[in-house]
FISE-486107 format. One line per field, with one value per residue (C-alpha): x, y, z. Coordinates in Angstrom, 1 decimal, decimal comma. Example, Ala and Ser with C-alpha at 12.3 -4.5 7.8 and 13.67 -1.06 7.14 Angstrom:
BEGIN
xx: (12,3|13,7)
yy: (-4,5|-1,1)
zz: (7,8|7,1)
END
This chain:
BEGIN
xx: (-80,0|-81,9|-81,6|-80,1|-77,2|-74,3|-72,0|-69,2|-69,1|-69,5|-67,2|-64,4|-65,5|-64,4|-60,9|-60,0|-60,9|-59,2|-55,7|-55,9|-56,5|-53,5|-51,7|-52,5|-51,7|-48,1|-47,5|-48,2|-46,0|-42,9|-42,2|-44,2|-44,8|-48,3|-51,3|-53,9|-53,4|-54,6|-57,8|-58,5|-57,2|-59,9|-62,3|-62,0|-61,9|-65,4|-66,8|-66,2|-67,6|-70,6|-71,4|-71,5|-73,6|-76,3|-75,5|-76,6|-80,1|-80,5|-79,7|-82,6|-79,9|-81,8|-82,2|-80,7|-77,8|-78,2|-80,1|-79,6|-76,2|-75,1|-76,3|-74,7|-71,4|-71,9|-71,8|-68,4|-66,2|-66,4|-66,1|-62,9|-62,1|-62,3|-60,3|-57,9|-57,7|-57,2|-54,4|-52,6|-53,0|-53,0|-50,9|-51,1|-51,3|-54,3|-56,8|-59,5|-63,0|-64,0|-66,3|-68,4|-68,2|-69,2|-72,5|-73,3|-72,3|-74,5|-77,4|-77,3|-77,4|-80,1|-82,5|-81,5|-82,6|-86,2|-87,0|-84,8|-88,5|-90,5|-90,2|-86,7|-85,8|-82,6|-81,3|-82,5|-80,7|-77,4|-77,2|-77,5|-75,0|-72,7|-73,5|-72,7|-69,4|-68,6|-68,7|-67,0|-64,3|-64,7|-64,7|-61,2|-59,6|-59,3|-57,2|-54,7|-52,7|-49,6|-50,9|-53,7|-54,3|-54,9|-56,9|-59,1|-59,8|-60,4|-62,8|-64,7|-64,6|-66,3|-68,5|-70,1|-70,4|-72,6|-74,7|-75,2|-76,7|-78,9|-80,1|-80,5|-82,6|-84,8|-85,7|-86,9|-88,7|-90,3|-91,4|-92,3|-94,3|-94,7|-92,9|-90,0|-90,8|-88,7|-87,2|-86,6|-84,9|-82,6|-81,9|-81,4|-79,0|-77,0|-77,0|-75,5|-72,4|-72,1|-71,5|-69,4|-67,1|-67,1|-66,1|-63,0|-61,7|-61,7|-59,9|-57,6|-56,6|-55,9|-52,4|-51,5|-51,9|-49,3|-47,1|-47,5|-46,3|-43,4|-42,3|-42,8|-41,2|-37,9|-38,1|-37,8|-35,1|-33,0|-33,8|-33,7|-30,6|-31,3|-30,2|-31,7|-34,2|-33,7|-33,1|-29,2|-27,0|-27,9|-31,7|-30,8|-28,2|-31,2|-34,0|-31,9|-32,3|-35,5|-34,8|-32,6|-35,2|-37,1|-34,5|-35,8|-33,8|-35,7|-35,7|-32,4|-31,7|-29,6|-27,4|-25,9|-22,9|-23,6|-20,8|-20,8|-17,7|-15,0|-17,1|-14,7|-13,8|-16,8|-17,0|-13,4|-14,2|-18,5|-19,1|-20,7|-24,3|-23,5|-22,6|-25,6|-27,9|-25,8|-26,8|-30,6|-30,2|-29,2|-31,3|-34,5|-33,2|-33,3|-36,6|-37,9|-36,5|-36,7|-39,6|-41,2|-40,0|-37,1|-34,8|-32,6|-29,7|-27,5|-24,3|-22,4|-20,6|-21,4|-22,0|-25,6|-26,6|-29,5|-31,4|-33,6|-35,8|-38,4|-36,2|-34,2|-30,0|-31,6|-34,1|-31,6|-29,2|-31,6|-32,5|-28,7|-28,6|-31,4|-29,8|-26,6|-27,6|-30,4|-27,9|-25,4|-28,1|-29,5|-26,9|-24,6|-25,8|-26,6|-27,6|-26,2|-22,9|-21,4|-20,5|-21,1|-21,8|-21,9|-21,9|-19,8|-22,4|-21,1|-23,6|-23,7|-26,5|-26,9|-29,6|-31,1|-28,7|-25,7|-24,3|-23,0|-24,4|-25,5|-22,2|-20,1|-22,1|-22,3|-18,5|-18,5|-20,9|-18,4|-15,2|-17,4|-17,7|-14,1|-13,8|-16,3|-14,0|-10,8|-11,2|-12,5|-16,1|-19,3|-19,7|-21,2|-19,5|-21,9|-20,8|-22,7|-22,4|-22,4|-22,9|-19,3|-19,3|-17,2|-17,5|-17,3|-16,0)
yy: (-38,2|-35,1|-35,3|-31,7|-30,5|-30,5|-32,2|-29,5|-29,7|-33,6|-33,9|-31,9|-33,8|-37,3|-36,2|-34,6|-37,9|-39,9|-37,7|-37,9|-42,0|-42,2|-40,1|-42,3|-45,4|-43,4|-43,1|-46,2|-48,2|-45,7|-47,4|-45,4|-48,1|-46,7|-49,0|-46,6|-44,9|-48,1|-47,7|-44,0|-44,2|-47,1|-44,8|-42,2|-45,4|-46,1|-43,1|-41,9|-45,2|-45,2|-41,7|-42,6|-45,7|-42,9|-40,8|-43,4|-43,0|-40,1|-42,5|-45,1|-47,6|-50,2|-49,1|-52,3|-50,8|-47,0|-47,1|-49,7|-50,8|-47,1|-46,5|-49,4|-48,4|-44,6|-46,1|-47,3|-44,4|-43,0|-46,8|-47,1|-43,6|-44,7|-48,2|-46,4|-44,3|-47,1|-48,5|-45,1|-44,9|-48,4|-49,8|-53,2|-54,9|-53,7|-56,2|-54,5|-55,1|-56,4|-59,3|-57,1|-54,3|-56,8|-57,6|-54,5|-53,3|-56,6|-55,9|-52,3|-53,6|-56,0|-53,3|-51,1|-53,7|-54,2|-50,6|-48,9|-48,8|-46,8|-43,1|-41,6|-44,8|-44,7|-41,5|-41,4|-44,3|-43,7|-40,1|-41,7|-44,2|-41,6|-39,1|-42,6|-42,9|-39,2|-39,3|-43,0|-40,9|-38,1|-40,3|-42,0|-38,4|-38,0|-40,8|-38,3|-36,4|-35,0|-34,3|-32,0|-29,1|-31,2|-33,6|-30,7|-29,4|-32,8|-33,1|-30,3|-31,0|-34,0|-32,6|-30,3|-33,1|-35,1|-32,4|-31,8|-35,3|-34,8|-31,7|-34,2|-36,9|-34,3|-33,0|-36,6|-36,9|-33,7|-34,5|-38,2|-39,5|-36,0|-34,5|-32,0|-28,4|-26,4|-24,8|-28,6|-29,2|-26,1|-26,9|-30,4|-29,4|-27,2|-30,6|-32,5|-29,6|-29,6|-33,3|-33,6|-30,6|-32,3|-35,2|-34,1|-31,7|-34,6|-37,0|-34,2|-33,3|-37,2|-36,9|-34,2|-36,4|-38,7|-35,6|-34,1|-36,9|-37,2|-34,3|-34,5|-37,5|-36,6|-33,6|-35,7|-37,7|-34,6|-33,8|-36,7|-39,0|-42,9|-44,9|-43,0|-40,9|-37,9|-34,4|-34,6|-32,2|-29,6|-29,5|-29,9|-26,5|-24,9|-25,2|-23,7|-20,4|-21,2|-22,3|-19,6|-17,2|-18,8|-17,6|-15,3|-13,9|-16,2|-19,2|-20,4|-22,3|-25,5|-27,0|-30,6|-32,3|-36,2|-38,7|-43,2|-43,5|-46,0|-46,2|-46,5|-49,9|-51,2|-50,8|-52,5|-55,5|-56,3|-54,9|-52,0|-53,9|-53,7|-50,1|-49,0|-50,9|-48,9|-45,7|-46,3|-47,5|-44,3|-42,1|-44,3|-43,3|-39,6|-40,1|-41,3|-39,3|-36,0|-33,9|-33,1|-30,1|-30,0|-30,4|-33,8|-34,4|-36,6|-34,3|-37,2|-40,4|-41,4|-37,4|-36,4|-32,3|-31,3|-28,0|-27,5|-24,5|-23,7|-25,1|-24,6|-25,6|-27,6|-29,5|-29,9|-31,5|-34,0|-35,0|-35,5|-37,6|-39,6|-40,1|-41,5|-43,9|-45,2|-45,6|-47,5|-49,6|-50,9|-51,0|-53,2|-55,9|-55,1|-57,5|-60,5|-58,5|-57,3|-54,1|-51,8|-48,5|-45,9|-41,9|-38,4|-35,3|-31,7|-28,6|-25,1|-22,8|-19,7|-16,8|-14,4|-11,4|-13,7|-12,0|-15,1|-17,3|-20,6|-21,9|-20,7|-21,8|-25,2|-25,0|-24,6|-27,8|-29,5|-28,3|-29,2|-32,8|-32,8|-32,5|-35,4|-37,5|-36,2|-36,7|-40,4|-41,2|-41,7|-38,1|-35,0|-31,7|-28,9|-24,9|-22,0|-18,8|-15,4|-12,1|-12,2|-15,7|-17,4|-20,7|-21,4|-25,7)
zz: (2,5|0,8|-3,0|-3,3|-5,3|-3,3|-6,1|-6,0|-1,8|-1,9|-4,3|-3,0|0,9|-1,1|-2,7|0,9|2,5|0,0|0,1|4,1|4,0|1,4|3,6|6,3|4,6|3,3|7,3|8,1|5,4|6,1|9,5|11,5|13,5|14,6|14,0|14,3|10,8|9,4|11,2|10,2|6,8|6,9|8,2|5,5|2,6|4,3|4,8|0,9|-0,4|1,6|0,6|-2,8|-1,8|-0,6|-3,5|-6,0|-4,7|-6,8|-10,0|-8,8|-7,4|-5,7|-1,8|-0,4|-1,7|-1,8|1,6|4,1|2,8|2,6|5,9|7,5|6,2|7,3|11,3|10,9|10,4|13,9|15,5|13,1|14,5|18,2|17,6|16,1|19,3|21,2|19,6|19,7|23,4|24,6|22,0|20,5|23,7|24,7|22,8|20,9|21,7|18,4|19,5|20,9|18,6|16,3|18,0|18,4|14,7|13,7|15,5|14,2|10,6|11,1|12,4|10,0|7,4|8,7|9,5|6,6|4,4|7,6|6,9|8,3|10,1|8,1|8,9|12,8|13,2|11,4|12,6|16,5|15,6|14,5|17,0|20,0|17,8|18,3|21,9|22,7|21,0|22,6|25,8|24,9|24,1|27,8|27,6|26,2|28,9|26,9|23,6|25,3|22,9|19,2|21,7|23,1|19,4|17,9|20,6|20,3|16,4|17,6|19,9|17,0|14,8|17,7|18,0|14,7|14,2|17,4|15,2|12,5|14,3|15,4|12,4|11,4|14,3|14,0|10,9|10,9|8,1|6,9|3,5|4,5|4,2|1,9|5,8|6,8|3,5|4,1|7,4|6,5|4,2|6,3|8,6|5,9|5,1|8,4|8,5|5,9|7,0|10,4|8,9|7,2|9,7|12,0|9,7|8,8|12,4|13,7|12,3|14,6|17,3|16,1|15,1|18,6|20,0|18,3|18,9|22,5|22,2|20,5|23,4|25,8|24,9|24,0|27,3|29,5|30,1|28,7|31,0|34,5|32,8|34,9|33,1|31,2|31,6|29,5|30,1|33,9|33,5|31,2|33,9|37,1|36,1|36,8|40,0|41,4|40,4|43,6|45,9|48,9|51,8|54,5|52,0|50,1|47,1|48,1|45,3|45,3|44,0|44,3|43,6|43,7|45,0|43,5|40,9|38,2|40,3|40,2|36,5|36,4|38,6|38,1|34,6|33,5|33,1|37,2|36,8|35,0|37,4|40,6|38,8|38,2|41,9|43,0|40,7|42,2|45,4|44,4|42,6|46,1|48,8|47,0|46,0|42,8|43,1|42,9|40,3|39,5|36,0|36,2|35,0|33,1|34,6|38,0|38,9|39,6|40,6|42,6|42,9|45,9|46,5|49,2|52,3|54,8|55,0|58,1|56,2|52,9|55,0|56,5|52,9|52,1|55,1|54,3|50,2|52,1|54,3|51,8|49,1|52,2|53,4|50,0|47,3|49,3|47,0|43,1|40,5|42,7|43,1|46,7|45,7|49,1|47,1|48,6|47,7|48,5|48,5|48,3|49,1|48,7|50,0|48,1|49,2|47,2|47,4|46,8|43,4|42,1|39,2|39,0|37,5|40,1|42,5|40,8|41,1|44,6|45,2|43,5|45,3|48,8|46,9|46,0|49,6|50,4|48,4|50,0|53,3|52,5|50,9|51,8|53,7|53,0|53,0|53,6|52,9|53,1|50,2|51,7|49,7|48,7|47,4|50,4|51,6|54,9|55,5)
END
């Protein structure tokens, strides 16, 4: 490290870093239940204290200490970074590789210590530790496929930050054995703001990943039913708008009404544990046979809905076909229980110049399932809806 007076900058680096690792460590003991701030807060604890190891040079600090200890501790912030990764991707379960990052950290250290006294040995080979660092965790970013845009910045935080040590090591190597030029010395120290920018944006922008997620999180479980996990009722009824927008002349929009019949009597006679697993049954079922396309919720109860779009009545009534017989054929027997479940499906098909709206012709899905049920279960009951909102049985 340059001895050039950066005390305001460095000093103002250090209390950022040590806000975000309290921060972190505030997360982390409020329940958070998320490992990984323990690591970064780590990595901020680090990097500040083996700073000021390299800092201490200036006041004749012995270079054990100020140089090759300094420097060893400088190559652990972005491996602290990248465990920490880990663990919010993977989880606890996932083992860390410490063993070997240990041998590797080890070997590091101990060739740092016999070549820390050869010219810029020091810097070259903490700037390409850090800059290796940068992109495992760049590398374990892509791990990421919901939180996408913090990921995508973080990365390209990183990215900047590897390149500005390549920037670094070359300048050492440019000038080995020589004195830096008053140039090198400015560029040098533009390398080391850089770094130290770098470093705190990064560390400042690892929350958000844990932020994102929750929010994406809570989302989906305001969205999605518990027990099946297909959309709920309301985020089902928010998303067909989207649906019927799809509607063309040539190709309809098919709505369904699905129903487990007597299923009040299975919850009476087998439990509801029995119930619940009847109804994941039946929402795998829809899950399988069904594409990703279309749109699923279960409505409440034992009542599921069903958009399709880019069909034909032909080819929608196949599918309901299929849904009945599978659920016939393989829910006879549930959790050790002969239960013989089976379903009622009602249908409408609605075209593009049909005036009404979705909730009507929600309604009539449901009167066409109504009649399913009436005329004695496990049937489907498929109508048509015309320009003037009829139903033909």
């Amino acid at each position: 490290m340059p001895d050039i007076d950066l005390v305001t900058l460095t000093s103002l680096t250090f209390a950022i870093n040590a806000i975000v690792a309290g921060y972190m460590l505030l997360l982390a003991r409020l329940n958070i239940a998320q490992p990984a701030f323990y690591h970064w807060a780590a990595s901020c604890i680090i990097f500040i204290f083996a700073s000021l190891l390299a800092v201490s040079r200036m006041y004749q600090v012995t270079p054990v200490i100020s140089v090759w200890l300094a420097h060893s501790l400088l190559a652990l912030p972005p491996i602290l970074i990248a465990t920490g990764l880990l663990r919010f991707f993977r989880g606890t379960e996932t083992p860390l590789p410490i063993k070997k990052l240990g041998i590797i950290f080890a070997a590091y250290a101990t060739l740092l210590f016999f070549t820390y006294k050869l010219s810029y040995s020091a810097p070259i080979l903490t700037a390409t530790a850090i800059a290796l660092g940068c992109c495992w965790c760049i590398a374990l970013l892509n791990l990421n496929t919901t939180q996408r845009v913090v990921s995508k910045l973080l990365q390209g935080v990183l990215l900047l930050h590897a390149l500005a040590m390549v920037a670094e090591i070359t300048l050492y190597i440019d000038n080995w054995q020589l004195p830096l030029t008053r140039h090198s010395e400015l560029y040098l120290e533009f390398i080391l703001i850089s770094h130290l920018l770098l470093t705190t944006i990064a560390s400042m922008m690892l929350p958000l990943l844990l932020f994102v997620h929750r929010e994406q999180h809570l989302m989906l479980q305001a969205n999605r039913d518990e027990l099946t996990h297909l959309p709920n009722r309301r985020h089902f009824l928010r998303e067909s708008s989207t649906f019927m927008a799809r509607a063309t002349d040539s190709s309809p929009v098919i709505i369904m009404m699905l129903d487990l019949d007597n299923f009040k009597s299975i919850n009476d006679t087998f439990g509801h544990a029995v119930g619940d697993a009847a109804l994941k049954q039946v929402a795998d079922a829809l899950n399988i046979e069904l594409r990703a396309t279309d749109l699923i919720g279960r409505m409440g109860g034992e009542e599921f809905a069903i958009v399709m779009t880019e069909t034909t009545e032909a080819a929608a009534r196949k599918v309901a076909e299929r849904l009945r017989q599978k659920v016939e054929l393989q829910a006879r027997v549930i959790e050790g229980n002969q239960i013989n479940l089976t379903i009622s499906i009602g249908a409408i098909c609605s075209y593009k110049n049909n005036s009404s709206d979705f909730q009507a012709l929600l309604k009539l899905a449901d009167d066409a399932l109504f009649e399913a049920k009436r005329r004695g279960r496990n049937q489907i009951i498929f109508d048509y809806s015309t320009n003037d909102a009829q139903v033909v049985g």
